[in-house]
Backbone as CSV, one residue per row, in Angstrom:
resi,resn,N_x,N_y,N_z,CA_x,CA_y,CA_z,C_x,C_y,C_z
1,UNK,0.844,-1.187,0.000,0.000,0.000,0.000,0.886,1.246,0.000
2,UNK,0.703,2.032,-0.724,1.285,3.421,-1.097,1.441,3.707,0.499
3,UNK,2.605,4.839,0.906,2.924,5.248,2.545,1.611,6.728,2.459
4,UNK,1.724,7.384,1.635,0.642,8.420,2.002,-0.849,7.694,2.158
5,UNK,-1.570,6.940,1.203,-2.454,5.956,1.455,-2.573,5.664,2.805
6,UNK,-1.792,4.398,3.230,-1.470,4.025,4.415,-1.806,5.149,5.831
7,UNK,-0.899,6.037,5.526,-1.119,7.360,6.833,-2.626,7.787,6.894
8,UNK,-3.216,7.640,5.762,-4.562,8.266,5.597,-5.704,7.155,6.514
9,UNK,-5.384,6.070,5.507,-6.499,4.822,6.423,-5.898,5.456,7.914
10,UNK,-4.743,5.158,8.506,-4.680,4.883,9.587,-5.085,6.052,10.684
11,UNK,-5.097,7.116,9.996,-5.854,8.470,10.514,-7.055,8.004,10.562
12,UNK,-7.424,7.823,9.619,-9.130,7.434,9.407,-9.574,6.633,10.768
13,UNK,-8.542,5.300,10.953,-8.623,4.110,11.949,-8.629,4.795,13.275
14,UNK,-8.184,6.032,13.501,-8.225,6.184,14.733,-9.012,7.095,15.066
15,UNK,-9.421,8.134,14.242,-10.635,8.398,14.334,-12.091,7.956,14.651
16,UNK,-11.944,7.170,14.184,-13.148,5.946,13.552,-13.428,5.215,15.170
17,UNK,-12.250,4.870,15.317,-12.056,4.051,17.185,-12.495,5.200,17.681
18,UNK,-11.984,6.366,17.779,-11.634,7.184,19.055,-12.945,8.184,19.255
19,UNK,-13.876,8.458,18.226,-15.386,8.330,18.517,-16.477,7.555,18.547
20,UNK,-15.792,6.307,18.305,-16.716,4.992,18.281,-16.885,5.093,20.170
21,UNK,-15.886,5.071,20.902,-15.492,4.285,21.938,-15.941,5.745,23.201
22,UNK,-15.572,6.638,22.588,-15.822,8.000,23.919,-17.443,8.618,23.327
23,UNK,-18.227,8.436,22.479,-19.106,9.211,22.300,-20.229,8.875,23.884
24,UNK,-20.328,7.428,24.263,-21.572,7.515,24.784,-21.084,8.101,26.241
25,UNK,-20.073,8.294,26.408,-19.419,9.090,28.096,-19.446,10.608,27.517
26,UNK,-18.871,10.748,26.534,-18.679,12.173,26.365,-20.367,12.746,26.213
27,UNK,-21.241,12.080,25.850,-22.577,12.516,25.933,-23.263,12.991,26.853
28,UNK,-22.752,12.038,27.974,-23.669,11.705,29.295,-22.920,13.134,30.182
29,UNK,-21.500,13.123,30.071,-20.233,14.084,30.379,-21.016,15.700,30.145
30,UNK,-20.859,15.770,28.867,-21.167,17.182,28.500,-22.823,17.388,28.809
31,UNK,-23.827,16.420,28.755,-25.486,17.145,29.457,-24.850,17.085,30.764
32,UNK,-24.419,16.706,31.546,-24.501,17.078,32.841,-23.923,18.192,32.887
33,UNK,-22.698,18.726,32.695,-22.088,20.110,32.780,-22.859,21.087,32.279
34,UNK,-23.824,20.602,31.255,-24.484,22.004,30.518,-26.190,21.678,31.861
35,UNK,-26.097,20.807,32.249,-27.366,21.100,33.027,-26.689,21.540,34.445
36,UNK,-25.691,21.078,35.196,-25.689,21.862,36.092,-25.352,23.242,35.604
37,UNK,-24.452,23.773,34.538,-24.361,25.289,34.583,-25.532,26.412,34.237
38,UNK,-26.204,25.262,33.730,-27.914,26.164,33.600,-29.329,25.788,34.422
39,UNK,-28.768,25.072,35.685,-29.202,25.065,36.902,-30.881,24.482,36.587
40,UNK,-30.555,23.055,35.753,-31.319,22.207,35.313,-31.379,21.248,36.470
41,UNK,-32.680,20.614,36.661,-32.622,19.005,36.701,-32.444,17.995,36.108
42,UNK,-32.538,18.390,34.895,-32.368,17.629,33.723,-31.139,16.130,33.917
43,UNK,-31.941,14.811,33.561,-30.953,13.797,33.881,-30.276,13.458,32.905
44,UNK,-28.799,13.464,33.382,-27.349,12.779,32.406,-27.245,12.023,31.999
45,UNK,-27.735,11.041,32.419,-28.462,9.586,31.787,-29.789,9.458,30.801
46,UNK,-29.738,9.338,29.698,-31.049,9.435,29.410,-31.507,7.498,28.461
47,UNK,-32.674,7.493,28.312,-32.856,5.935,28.092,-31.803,5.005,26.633
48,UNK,-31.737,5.661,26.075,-30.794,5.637,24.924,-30.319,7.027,24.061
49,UNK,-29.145,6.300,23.392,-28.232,7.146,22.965,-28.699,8.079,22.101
50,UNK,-29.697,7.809,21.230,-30.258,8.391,20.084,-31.430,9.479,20.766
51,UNK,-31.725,9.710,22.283,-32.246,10.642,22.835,-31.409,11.456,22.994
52,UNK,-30.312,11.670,23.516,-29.471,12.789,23.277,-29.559,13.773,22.452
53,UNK,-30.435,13.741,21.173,-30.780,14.219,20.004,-31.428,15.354,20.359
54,UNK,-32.404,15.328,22.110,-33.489,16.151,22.595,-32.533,16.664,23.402
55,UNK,-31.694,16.818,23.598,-30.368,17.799,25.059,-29.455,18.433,24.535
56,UNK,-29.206,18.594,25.802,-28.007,19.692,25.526,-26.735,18.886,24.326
57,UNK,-26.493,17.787,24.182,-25.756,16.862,23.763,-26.134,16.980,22.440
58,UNK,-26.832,17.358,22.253,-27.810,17.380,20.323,-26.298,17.672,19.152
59,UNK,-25.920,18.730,19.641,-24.983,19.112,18.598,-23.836,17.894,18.679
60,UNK,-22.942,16.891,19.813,-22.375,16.045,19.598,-22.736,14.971,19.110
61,UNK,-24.050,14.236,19.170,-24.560,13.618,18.963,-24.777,13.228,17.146
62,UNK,-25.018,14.629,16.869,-25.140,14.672,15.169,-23.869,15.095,15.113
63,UNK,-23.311,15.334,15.208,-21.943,15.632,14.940,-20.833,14.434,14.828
64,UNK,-20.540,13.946,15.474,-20.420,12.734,15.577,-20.946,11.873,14.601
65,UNK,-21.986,11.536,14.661,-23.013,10.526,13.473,-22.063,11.090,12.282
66,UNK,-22.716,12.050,12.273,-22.297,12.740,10.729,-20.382,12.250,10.063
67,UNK,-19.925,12.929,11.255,-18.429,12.430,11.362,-18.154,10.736,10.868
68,UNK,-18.540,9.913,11.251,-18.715,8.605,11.162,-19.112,8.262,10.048
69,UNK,-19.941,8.893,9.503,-20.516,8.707,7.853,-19.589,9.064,7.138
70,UNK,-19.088,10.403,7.439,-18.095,11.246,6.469,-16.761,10.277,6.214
71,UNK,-16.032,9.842,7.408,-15.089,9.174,6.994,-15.127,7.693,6.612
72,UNK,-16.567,7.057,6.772,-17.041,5.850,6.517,-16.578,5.923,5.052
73,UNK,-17.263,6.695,4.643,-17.564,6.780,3.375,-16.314,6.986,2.119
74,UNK,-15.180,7.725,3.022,-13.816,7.802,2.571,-12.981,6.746,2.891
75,UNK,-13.522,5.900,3.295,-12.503,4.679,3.617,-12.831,4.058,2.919
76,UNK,-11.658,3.075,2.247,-11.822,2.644,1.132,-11.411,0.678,1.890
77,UNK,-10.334,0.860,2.794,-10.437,-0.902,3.304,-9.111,-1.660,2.602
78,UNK,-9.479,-3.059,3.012,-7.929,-3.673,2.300,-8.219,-3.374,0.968
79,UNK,-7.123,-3.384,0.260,-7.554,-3.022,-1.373,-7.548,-4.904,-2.342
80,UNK,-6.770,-6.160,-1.923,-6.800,-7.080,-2.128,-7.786,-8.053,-1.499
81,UNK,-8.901,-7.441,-1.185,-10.158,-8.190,-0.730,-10.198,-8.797,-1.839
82,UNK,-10.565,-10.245,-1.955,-10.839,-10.873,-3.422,-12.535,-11.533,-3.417
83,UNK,-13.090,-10.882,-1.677,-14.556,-11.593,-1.811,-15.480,-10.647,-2.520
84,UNK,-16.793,-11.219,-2.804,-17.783,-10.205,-3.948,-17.812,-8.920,-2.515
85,UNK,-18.818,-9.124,-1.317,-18.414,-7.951,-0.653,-17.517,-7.419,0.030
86,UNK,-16.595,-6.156,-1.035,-15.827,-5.773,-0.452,-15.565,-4.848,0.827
87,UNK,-14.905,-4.306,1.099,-14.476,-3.334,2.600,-15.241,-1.993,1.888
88,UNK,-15.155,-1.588,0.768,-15.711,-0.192,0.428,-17.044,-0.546,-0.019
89,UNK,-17.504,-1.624,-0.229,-19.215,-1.462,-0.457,-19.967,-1.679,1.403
90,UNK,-19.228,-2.203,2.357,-19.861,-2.135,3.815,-19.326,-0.903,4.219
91,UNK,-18.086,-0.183,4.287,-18.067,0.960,4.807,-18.884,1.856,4.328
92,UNK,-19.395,2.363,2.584,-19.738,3.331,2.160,-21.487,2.563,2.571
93,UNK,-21.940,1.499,2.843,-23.394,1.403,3.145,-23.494,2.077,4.795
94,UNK,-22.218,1.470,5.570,-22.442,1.732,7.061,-22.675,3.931,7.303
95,UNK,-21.612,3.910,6.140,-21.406,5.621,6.513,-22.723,6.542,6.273
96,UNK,-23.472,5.932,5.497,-24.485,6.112,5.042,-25.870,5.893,6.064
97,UNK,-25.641,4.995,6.049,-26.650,4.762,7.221,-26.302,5.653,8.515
98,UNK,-25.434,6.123,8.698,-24.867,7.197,10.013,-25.166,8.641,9.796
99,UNK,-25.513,8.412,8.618,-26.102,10.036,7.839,-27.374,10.042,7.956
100,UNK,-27.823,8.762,7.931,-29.735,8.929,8.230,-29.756,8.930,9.641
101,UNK,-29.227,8.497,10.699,-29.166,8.287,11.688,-28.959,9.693,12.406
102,UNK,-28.180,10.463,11.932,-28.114,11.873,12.285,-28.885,12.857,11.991
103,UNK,-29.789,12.582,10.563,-30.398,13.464,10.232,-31.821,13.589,10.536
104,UNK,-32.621,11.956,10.891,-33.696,11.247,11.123,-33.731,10.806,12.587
105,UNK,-34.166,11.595,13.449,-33.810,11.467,15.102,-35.015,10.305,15.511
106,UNK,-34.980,9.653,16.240,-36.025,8.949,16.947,-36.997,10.000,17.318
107,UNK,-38.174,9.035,17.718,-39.338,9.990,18.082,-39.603,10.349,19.367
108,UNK,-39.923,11.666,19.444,-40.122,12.782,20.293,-41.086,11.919,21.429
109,UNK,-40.968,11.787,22.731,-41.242,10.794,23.673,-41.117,11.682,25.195
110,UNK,-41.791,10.375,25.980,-41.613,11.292,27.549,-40.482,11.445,27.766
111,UNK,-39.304,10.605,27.442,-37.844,10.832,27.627,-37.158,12.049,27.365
112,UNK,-37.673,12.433,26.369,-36.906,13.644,25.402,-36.948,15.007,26.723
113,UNK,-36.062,15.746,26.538,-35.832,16.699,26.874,-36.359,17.966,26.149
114,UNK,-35.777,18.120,25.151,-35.927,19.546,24.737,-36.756,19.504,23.533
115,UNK,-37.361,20.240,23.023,-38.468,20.167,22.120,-37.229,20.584,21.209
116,UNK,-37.223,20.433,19.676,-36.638,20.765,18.350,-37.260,20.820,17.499
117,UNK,-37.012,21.400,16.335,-37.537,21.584,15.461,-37.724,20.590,14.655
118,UNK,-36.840,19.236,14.354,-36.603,18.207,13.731,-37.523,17.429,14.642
119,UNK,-38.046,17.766,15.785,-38.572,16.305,16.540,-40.098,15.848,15.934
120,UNK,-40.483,14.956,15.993,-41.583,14.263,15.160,-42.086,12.957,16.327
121,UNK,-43.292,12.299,15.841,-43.733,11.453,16.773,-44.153,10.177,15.591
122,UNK,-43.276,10.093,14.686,-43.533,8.849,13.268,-43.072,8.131,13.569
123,UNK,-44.026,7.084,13.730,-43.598,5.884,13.900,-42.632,5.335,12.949
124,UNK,-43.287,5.435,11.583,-42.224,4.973,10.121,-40.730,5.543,10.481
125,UNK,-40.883,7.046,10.794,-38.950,7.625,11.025,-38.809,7.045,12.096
126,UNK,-39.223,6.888,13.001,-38.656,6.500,13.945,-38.212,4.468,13.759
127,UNK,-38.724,3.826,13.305,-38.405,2.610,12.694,-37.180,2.657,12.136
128,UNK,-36.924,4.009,11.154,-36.086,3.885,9.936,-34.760,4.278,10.682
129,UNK,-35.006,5.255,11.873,-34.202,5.257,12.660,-33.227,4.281,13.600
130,UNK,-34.423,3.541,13.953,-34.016,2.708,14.691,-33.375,1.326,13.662
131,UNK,-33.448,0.791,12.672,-32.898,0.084,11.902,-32.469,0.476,10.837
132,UNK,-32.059,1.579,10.841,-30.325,2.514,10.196,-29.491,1.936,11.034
133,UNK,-29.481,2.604,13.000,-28.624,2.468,13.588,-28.077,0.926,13.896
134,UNK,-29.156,0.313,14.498,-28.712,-0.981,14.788,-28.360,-1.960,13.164
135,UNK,-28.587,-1.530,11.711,-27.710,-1.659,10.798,-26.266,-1.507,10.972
136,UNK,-26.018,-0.259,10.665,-25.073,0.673,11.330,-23.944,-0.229,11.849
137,UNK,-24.321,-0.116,13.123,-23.483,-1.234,14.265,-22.963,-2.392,13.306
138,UNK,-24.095,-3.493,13.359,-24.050,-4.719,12.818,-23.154,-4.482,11.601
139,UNK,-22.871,-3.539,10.864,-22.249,-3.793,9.581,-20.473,-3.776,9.730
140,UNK,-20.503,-3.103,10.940,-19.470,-3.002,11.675,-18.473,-3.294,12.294
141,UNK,-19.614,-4.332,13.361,-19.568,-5.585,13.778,-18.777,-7.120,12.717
142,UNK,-19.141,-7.541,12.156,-19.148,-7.561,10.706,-17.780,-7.526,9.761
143,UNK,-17.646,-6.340,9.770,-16.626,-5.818,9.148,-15.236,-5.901,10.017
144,UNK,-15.333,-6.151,11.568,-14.258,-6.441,12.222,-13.871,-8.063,11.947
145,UNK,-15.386,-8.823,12.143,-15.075,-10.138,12.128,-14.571,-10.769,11.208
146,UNK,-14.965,-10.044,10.099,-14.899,-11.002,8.583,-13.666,-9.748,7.736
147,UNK,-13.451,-8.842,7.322,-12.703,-7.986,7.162,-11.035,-7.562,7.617
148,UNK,-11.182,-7.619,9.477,-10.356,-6.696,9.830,-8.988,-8.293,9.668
149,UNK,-9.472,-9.266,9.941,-9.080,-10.386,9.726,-8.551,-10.918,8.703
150,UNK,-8.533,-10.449,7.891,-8.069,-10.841,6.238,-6.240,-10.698,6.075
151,UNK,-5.925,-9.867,6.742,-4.580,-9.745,6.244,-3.511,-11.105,6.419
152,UNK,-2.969,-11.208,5.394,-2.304,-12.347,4.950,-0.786,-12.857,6.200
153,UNK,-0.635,-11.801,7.100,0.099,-12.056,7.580,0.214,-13.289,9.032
154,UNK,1.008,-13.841,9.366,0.825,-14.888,10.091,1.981,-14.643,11.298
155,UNK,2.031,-13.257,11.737,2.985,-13.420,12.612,2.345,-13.727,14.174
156,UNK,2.434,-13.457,15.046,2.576,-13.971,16.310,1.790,-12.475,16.654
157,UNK,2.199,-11.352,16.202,1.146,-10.035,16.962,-0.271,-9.966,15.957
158,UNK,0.014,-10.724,14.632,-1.089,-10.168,13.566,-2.545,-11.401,13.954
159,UNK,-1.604,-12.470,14.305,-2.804,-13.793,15.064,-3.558,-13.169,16.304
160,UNK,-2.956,-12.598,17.390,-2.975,-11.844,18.373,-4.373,-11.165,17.869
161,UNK,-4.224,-10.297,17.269,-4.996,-9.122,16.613,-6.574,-9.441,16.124
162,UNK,-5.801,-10.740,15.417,-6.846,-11.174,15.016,-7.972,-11.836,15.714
163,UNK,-7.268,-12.477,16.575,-8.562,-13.038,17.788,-9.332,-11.649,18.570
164,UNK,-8.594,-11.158,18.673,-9.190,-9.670,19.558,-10.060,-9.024,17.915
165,UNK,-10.138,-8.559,17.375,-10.742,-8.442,16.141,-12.323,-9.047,16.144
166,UNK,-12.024,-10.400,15.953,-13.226,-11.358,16.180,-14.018,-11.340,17.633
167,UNK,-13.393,-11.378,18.734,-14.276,-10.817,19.972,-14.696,-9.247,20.259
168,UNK,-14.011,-8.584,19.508,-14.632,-7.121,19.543,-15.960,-7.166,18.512
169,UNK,-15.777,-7.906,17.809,-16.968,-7.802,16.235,-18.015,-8.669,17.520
170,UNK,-18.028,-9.862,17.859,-19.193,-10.461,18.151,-19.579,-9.610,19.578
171,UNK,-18.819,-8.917,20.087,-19.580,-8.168,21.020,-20.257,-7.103,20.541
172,UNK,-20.147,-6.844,19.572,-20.833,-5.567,18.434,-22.210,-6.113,17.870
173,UNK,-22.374,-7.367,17.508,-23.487,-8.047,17.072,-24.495,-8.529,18.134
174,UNK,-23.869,-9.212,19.219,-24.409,-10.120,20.197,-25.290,-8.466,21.177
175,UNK,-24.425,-7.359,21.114,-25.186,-6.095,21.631,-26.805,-5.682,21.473
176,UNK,-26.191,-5.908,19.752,-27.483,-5.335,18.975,-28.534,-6.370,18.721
177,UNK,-27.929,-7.479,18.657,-29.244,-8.780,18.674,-29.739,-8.659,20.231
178,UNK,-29.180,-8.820,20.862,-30.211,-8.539,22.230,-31.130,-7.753,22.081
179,UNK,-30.526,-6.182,21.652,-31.770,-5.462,21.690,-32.957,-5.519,20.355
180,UNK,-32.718,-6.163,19.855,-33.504,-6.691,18.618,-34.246,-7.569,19.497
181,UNK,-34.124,-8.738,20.142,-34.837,-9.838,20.757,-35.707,-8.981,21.659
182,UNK,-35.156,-7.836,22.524,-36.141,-6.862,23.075,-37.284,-6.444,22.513
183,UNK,-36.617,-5.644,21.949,-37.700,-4.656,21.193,-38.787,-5.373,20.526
184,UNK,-38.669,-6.780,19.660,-39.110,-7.468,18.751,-40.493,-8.326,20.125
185,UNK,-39.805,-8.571,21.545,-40.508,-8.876,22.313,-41.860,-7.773,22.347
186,UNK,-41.355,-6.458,23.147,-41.879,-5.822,22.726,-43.117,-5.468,22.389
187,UNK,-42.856,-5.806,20.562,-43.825,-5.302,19.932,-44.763,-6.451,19.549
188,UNK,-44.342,-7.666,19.571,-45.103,-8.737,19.590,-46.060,-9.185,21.069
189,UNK,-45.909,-8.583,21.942,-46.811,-8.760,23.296,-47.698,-7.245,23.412
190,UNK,-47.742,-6.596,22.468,-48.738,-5.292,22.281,-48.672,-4.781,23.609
191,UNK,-47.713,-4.707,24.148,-47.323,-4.172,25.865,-46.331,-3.115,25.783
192,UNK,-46.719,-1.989,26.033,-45.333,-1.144,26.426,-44.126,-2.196,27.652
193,UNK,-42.966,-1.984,26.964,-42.087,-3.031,27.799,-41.115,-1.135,27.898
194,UNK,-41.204,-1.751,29.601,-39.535,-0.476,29.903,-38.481,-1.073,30.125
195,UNK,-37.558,-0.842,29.219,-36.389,-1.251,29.043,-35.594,-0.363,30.136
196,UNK,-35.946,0.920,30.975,-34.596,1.142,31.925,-33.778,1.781,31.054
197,UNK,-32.798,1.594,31.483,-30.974,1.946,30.753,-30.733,0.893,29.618
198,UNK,-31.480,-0.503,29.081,-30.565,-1.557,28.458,-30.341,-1.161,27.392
199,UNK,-31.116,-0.341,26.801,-30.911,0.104,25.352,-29.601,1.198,25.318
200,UNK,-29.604,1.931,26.724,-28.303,2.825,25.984,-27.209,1.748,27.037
201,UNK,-27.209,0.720,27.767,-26.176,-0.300,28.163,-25.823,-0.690,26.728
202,UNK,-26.361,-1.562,26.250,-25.905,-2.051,24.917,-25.404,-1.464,24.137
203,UNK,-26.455,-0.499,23.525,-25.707,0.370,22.862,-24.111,1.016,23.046
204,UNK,-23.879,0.908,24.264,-22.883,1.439,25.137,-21.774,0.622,24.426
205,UNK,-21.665,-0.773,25.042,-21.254,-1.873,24.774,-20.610,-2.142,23.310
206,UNK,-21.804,-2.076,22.016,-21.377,-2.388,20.997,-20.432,-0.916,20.593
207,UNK,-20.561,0.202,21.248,-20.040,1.395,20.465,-18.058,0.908,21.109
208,UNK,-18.178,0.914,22.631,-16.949,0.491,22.625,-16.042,-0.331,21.892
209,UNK,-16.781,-1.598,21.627,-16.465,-2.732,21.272,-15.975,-2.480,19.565
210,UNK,-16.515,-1.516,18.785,-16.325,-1.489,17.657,-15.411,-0.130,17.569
211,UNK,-15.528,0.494,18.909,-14.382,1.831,19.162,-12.874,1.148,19.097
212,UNK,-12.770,0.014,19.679,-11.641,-0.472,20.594,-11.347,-1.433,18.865
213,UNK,-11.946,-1.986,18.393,-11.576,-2.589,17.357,-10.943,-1.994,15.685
214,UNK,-11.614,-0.165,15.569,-10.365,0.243,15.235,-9.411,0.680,15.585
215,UNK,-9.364,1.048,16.786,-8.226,1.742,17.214,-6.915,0.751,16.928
216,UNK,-7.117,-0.655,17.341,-6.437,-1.728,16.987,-6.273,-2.047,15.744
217,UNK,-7.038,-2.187,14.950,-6.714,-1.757,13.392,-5.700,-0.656,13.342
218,UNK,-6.015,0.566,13.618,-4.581,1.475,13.143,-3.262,1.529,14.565
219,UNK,-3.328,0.718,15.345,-2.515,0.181,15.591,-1.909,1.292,16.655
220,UNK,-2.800,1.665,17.251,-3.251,2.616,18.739,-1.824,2.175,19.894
221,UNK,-1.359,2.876,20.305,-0.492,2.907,21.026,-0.559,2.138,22.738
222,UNK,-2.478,2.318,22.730,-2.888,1.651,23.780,-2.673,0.459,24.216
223,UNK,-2.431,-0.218,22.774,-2.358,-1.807,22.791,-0.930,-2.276,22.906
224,UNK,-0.007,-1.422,22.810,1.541,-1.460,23.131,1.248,-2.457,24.506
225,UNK,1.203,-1.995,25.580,1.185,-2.618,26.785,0.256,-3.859,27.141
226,UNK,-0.517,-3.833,26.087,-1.419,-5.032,25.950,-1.094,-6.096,24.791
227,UNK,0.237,-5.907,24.622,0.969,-6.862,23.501,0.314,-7.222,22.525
228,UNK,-0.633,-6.156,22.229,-1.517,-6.952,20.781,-1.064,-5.900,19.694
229,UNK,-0.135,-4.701,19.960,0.960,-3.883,19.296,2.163,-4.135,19.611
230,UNK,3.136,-4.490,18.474,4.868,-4.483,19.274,4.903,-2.724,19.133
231,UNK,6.168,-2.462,19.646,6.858,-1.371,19.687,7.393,-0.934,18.320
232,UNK,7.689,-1.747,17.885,8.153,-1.688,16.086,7.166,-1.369,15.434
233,UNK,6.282,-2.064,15.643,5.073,-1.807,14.903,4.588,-0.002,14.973
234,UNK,3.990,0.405,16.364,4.039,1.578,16.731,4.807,1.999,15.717
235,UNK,6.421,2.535,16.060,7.178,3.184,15.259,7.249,3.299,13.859
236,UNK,7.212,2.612,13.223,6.838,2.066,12.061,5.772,2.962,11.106
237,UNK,4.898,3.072,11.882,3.672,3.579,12.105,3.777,5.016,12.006
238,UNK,4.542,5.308,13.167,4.425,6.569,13.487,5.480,7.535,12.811
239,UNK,6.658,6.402,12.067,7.626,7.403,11.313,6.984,7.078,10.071
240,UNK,6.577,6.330,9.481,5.315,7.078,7.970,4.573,8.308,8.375
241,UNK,3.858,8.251,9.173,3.599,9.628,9.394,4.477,10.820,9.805
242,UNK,5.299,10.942,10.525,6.724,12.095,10.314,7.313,11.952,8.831
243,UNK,7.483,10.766,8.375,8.099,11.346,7.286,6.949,12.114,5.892
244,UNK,6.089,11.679,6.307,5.109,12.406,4.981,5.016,14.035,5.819
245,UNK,5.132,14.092,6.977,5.162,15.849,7.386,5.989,16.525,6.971
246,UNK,7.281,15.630,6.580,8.785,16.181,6.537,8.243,16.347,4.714
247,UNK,7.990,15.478,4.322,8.036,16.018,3.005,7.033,16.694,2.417
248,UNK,6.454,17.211,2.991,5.123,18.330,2.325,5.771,19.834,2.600
């Protein structure tokens, strides 16, 4: 792979981790600071992630999404994939789906906080919402298990990688099928069911899980001490990127 190429995915990779994995703290983080400084009751916790949409959190929330689409959509993946679906037809569907997801909020509910202008009470958007996102995830999910796994190499850190790869992906799936088995409960017992926190637990869960799985893809410094990065590797890494600074 070309070294400017290379620097780019791996920007991308850590991006990609590093709001996968902090969005649902940094959410919960920033409504509380904006409700205590505007001397709210308003709770920091709210039932799922995609309510945030109604708080103070609104602007990270789409922001973020949006972010996730944007570089979804610029990532292009191994380039010697030889299966029919490749890395750029699931990234550019997932990024996509993160664009409806941002733009198409769930429906306006007792949960919600703040009234908006975008808020609505449709059942249909709110569906389309809700199976964008948990798409979304799953494609993700997915894309760690079957994807991040492909590379031809057989060393002793890339096997490593690879098992962690595959348990980050099925904790990304096994998240979102739960709450599928929920919800699907649900709506088949014509019962309002209160789910509590599980929907933004899970949700929680699969966002880490697919946070932590690129960061390891671009080969995050975190994992140095967790031997699933050598030190070479790091460096390696990190002088492609000095040297493309040096030469611009």
């Amino acid at each position: 792979m070309p070294q400017k190429l290379h620097n780019n995915y791996r920007r991308i990779q850590l991006l990609i981790g590093t709001l996968g994995m902090s969005l649902p703290f940094v959410l919960v983080i920033f409504q509380w600071v904006m409700t205590k400084i505007n001397g709210h009751n308003y709770p920091a916790f709210l039932p799922s992630i995609s309510h945030y949409n109604y708080s103070y959190a609104q602007i990270i929330f789409v922001g973020t999404l949006a972010s996730f689409g944007l570089l979804l959509i610029s990532y292009k993946g191994y380039l010697k994939d030889d299966h029919k679906i490749k890395d750029v037809t699931i990234t550019n569907i997932a990024g996509f789906l993160a664009l409806i997801v941002a733009m198409i909020p769930t429906d306006f509910d007792n949960h919600a906080i703040f009234d908006t202008p975008n808020k609505h009470s449709s059942a249909l958007l709110a569906s389309v919402h809700l199976m964008s996102a948990g798409l979304f995830l799953i494609l993700l999910g997915l894309m760690s298990v079957y994807k991040f796994t492909l590379s031809p190499k057989d060393d002793v850190w890339h096997q490593r990688r690879k098992r962690w790869y595959r348990i980050f992906g099925w904790i990304v799936i096994s998240s979102i099928s739960v709450l599928v088995i929920l919800f699907a409960y649900g709506f088949l017992s014509n019962e309002p069911v209160d789910m509590g926190y599980w929907v933004y637990i899970f949700e929680t869960s699969s966002l880490v899980a697919f946070g932590f799985s690129w960061l390891l893809k671009g080969k995050s410094a975190i994992f140095v001490p967790l031997r699933l990065v050598s030190q070479k590797e790091l460096e390696e890494a990190r002088s492609f990127q000095e040297e493309e600074k040096n030469n611009q």
